[in-house]
C-alpha positions in Angstrom: 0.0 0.0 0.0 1.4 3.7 -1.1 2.0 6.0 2.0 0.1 9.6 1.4 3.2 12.0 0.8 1.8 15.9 1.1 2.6 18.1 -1.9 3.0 22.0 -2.1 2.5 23.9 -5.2 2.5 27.6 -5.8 1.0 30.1 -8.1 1.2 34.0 -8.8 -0.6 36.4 -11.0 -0.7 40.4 -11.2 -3.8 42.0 -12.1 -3.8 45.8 -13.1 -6.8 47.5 -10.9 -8.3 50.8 -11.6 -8.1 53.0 -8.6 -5.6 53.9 -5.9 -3.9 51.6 -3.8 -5.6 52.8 -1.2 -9.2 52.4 -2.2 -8.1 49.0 -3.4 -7.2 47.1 -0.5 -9.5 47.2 1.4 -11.4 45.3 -1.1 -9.3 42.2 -0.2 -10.5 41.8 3.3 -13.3 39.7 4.0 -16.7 41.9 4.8 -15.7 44.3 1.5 -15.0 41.5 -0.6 -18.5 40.9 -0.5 -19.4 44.2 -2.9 -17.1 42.4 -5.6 -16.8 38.5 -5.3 -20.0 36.8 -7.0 -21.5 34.1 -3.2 -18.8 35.3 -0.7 -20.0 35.3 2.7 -18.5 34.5 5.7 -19.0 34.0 9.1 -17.0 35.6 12.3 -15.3 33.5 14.6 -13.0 36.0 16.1 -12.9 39.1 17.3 -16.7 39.3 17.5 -16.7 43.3 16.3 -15.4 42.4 13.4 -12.0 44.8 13.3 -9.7 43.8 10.8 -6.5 42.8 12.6 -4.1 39.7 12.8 -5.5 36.8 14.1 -9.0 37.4 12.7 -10.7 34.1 12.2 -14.1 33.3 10.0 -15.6 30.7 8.2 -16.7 30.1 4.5 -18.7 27.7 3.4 -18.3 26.0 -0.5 -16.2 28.8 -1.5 -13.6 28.6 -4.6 -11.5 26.0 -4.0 -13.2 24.2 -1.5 -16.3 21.8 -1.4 -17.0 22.3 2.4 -16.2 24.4 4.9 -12.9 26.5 5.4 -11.4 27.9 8.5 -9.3 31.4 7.9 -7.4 33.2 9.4 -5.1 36.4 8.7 -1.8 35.8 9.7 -0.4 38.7 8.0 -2.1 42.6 8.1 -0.3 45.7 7.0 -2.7 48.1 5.9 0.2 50.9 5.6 1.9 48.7 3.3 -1.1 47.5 1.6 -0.5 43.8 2.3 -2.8 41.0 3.4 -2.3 36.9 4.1 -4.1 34.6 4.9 -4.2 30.9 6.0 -7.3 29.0 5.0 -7.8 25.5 6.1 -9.6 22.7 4.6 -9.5 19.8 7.4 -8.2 16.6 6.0 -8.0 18.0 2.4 -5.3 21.1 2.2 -4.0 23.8 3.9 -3.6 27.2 1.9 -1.9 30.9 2.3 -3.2 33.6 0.1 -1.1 36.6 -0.4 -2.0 39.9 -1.2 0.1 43.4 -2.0 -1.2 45.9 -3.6 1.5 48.5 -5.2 0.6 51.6 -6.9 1.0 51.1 -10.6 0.8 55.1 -11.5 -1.8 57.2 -13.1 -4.5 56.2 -10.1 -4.1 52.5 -10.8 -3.0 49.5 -9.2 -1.3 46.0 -9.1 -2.3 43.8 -6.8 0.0 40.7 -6.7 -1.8 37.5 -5.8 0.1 34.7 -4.9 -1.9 31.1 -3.3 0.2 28.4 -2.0 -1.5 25.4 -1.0 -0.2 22.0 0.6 -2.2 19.0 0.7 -3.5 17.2 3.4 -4.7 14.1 1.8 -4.6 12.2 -1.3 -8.0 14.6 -2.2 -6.0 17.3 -1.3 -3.3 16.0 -3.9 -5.6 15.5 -6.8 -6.7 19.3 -6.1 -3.1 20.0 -6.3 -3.1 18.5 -9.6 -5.9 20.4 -11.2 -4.7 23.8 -10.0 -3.1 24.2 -13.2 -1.3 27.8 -14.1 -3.4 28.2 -16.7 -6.5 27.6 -14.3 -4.9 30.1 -11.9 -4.4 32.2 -14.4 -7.9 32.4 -15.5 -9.4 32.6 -11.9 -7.3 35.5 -10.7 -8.2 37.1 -14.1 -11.7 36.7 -13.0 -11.1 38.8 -9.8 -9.4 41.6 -12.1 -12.7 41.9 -13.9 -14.7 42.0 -11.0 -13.2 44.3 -8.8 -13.1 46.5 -12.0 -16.8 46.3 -12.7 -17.2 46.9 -9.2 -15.4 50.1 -9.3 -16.8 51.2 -12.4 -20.4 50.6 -11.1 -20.8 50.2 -7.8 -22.4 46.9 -8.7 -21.3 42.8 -8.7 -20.5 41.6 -11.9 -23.4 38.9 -13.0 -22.0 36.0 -14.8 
């Protein structure tokens, strides 16, 4: 019988956003992704007013890359330097970190670099790790470019 071995993959992507850096990230934590990002919801865990800070902890439930429920938590917040991680865990399937800078990319636009770097738990976390192609990374990070930017343009979610 073959042992489970864990995997780790990585993937980046820039998207070009159009507003200032400073209207932009904010729209990467978790109550104002929900103007932008087509069934995102969450649910607080910790701390129960809801401030942004390190440590804060929610839920999501069927989200992106998971079929069940997620645990996150921010383990990095730097608001001055427009920076945001997280750590989102699927038990028994794969633990991820999302990272998220936002740099100003001149003439009242921005880059926000996206990076996800998951590690499986499981042999289901492992065939995960095998579908998240660069090309399918590629094209969901692409997805949140055209979002947020429809967002910004109309103060609306984008309908698919």
């Amino acid at each position: 019988m073959k042992s489970f071995q864990a995997r780790r993959i990585k993937r980046s992507h820039t998207i070009l956003l159009n507003d200032k850096p400073g209207r932009i990230f904010s729209l990467f934590t978790p109550e104002e992704e929900k103007k932008w990002a087509p069934g995102w919801d969450y649910t607080l865990l910790y701390p129960t007013k809801g401030k942004i800070e390190k440590n804060f902890m929610f839920l999501t439930r069927n989200h992106d890359h998971a079929d069940e429920q997620a645990i996150w938590i921010i383990c990095n917040y730097k608001p001055l330097s427009y920076c945001i991680d997280y750590f989102r865990i699927e038990s028994g399937k794969k633990v991820g970190k999302i990272e998220i800078s936002c740099i100003d990319a001149g003439e009242g636009k921005t880059f926000a670099h996206v990076s996800y770097t998951y590690t499986s738990l499981s042999t289901d976390g492992n065939k995960f790790l095998e579908s998240f192609t660069e090309e399918s990374y590629v094209d969901y990070i692409s997805q949140w470019e055209k979002a947020i930017n429809y967002y910004l343009k109309t103060g609306k979610m984008i309908s698919d």
